[in-house]
N, C-alpha and C positions, 0 to 999 in steps of 0.2 A: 137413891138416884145414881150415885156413882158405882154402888155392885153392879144396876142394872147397864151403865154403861160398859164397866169392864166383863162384863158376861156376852155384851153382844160382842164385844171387840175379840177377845178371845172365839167366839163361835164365827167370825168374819174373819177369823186368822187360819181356824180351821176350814173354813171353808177356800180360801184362798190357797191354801198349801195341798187341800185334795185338788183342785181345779189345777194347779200347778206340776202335781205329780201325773195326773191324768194328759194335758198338753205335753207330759218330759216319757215320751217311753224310755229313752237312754235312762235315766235316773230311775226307770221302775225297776229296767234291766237288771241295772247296780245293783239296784239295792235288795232283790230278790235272789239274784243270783240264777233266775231263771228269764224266760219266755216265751209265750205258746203262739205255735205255728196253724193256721187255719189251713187243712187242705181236704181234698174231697174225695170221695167212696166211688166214682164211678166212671171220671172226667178224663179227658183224652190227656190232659196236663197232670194231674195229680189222682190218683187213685189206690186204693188197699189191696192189698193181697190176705189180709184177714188177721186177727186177732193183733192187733195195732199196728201192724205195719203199714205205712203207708210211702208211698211210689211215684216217680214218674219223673217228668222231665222241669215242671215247678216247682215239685213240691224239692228235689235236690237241689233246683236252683236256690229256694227259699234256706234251706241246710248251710248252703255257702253264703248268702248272705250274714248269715246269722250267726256264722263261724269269723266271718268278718269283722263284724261289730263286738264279739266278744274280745278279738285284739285287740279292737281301738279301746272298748273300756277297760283292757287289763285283768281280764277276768281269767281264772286258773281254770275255772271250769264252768260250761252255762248249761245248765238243765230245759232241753227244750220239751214243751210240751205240747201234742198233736190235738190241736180240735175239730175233730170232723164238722164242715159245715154244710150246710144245705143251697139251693140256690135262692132258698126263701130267707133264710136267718142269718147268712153271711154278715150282710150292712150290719143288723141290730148288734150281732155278737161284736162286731170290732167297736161302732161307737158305745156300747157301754163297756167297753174295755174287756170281756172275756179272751178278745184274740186280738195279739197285739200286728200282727201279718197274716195277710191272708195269701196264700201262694198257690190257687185253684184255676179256674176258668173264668175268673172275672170281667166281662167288657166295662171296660172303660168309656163311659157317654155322661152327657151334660148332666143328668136329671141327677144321675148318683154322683159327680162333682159336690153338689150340694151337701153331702152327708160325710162323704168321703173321700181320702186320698189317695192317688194313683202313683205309684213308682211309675220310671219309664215303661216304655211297653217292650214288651219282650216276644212280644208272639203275638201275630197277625190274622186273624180268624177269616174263613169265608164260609158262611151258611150257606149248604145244601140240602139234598135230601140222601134218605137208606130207603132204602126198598129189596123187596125181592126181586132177584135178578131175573126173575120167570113173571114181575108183574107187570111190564110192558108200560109202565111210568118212566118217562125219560125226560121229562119237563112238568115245570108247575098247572100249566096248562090241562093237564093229564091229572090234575087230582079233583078234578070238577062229577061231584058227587061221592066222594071217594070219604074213609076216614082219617086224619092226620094228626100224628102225636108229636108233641114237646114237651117240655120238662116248666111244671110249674114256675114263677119267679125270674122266668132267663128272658132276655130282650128278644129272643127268636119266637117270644108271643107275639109282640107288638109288628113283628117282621112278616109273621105268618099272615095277621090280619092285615095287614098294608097291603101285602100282595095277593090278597084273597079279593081286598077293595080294589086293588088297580084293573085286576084281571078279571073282574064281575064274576067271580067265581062263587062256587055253594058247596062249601063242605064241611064234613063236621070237623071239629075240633076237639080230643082229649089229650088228658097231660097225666104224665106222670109224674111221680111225686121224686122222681130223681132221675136219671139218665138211664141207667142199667132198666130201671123200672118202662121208659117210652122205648125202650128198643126190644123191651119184653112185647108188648104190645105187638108193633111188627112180626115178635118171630112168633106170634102165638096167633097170627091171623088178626088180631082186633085194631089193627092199622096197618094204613093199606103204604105209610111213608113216614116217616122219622125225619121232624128237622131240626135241624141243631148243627153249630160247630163242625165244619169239616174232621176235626183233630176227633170229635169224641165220637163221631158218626164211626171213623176208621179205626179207632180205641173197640169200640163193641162191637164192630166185625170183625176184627180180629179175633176176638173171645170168646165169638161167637161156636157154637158144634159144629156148622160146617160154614165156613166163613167164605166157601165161593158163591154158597145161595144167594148171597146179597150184595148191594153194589152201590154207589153213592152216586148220582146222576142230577142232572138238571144245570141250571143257569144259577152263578153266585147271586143269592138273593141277599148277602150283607156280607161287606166289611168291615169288620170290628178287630180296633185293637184289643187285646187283653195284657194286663198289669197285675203285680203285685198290688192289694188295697193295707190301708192302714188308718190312723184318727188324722181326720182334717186339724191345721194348725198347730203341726209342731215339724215347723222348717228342720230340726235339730235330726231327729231320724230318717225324716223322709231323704235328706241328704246322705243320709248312712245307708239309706239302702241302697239309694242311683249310685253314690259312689262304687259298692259294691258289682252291681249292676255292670257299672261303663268298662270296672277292672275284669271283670268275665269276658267282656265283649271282647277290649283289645287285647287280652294275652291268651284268647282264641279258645278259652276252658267253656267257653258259653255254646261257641259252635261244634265241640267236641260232645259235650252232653248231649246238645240237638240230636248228631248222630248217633246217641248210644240212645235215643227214645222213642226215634224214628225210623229211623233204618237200621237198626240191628235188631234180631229177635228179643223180645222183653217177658217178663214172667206177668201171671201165670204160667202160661201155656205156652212160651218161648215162640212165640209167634212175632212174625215183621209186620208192624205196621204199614210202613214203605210210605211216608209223606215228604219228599224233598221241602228242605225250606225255599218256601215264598218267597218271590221278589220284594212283597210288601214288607216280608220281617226283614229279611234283609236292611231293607232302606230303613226300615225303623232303628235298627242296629247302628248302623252308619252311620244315622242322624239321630242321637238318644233323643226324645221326647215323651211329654206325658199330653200328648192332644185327644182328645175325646172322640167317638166314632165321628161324631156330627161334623168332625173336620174331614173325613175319610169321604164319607157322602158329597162334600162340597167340592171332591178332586172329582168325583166320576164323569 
């Protein structure tokens, strides 16, 4: 009786110390001497130039945080490691621990509160649409019978359908299995409008062969903040990243990247996006917060 007690107590010990380590990313940090960065292949924030490289103005945000946190633990050198995610597998990857930051195009709303944790928001999104500049779509209105693509897994599904209900409209609906993939659609004829994220709509026209054909048009059909995501319930990093974060903001390296991602020509193709920052990032900046879209909807 007493082995089978010290058998369960030891496997209650162990289980207690992984539950432990898994709430302590700082301590996974430590004691690895590494940790992997989540960022994305195709997104107006973070995106690759190929063969592991990966870009943008999150995903170096995420670099500096990460450069930060290896001072605070004292580390001589931190190994980071890039895990591409998808719009589908993001959540799953961070809460079973494969990615310990995710530093892509994440909105920040109630439903993934639930799962997941938000760093402050760093960049203020407004859904529109891409079109061809010769499709004589200038409003939502205007896609009533038409085809419209989005990117599997992203809340600009839920956004599409809301205002497909509002506006008693009929149209079809396909998705692509990642960003680059629904703007493929657009430029290949088999959608007649791209919605999604202002930031990535203007990321893939830029990239695009001839990037005057197309044009981003209509009424903001959502404000969404987007954040840094990481494991719910471990106050101890999530404060290491805002820290990081607020230090970007006021010693102005945070508004200096904006411009080196937005307004200066970016690789591949040295081409200018040209997105001024938003009044809303702005004010998110000014005022750090981690509030979820559903506070944004309740200012309009």
């Amino acid at each position: 009786m007493k082995k089978h007690l010290l058998a369960a107590a030891i496997v209650a010990l162990a289980a207690g110390s992984a539950f432990a380590q898994a709430g302590d990313t700082l301590a996974k940090i430590k004691g690895s001497g590494s940790v992997t960065l989540g960022v994305r292949e195709s997104s107006g924030l973070s995106y690759t130039l190929g063969n592991g490289k990966y870009v943008g103005f999150h995903t170096e945000m995420g670099e500096r945080i990460l450069d930060d946190i290896q001072k605070q633990l004292g580390l001589a050198k931190l190994d980071i490691k890039y895990q591409p995610v998808t719009s589908q597998n993001r959540i799953p990857l961070v809460t079973n621990g494969t990615v310990d930051l995710e530093c892509g195009s994440t909105t920040n709303n109630a439903a993934r509160q639930k799962d997941v944790a938000f760093a402050v928001t760093t960049y203020v999104e407004e859904v529109r649409m891409a079109v061809k500049a010769n499709s004589g779509i200038t409003s939502i209105k205007d896609l009533k019978g038409r085809t419209v693509a989005t990117t599997t897994g992203t809340t600009s599904v839920q956004t599409l359908r809301k205002n497909e209900r509002a506006g008693n409209l009929d149209f079809k609906e396909v998705y692509g299995k990642d960003h680059a993939d629904s703007f493929l659609m657009v430029e290949t004829g088999r959608a007649d409008a791209f919605v999604m994220d202002g930031s990535i709509l203007a990321a893939n026209i830029s990239k695009a062969k001839n990037p005057a054909d197309y044009k981003i048009v209509g009424e903001v059909l959502s404000v969404e903040p987007i954040a840094c995501m990481m494991r719910k319930d471990d106050p101890a990093f999530k404060k290491a990243v805002d820290d990081s974060i607020k230090r970007q903001i006021a010693d102005g390296s945070l508004a200096k990247l904006y411009d080196k991602w937005f307004m200066q020509p970016v690789p591949p193709t040295n081409t200018k996006i040209g997105l001024p920052m938003s009044e809303a990032t702005k004010e998110a900046w000014a005022h750090p917060n981690d509030k979820p879209m559903e506070d944004y909807a309740a200012k309009k």
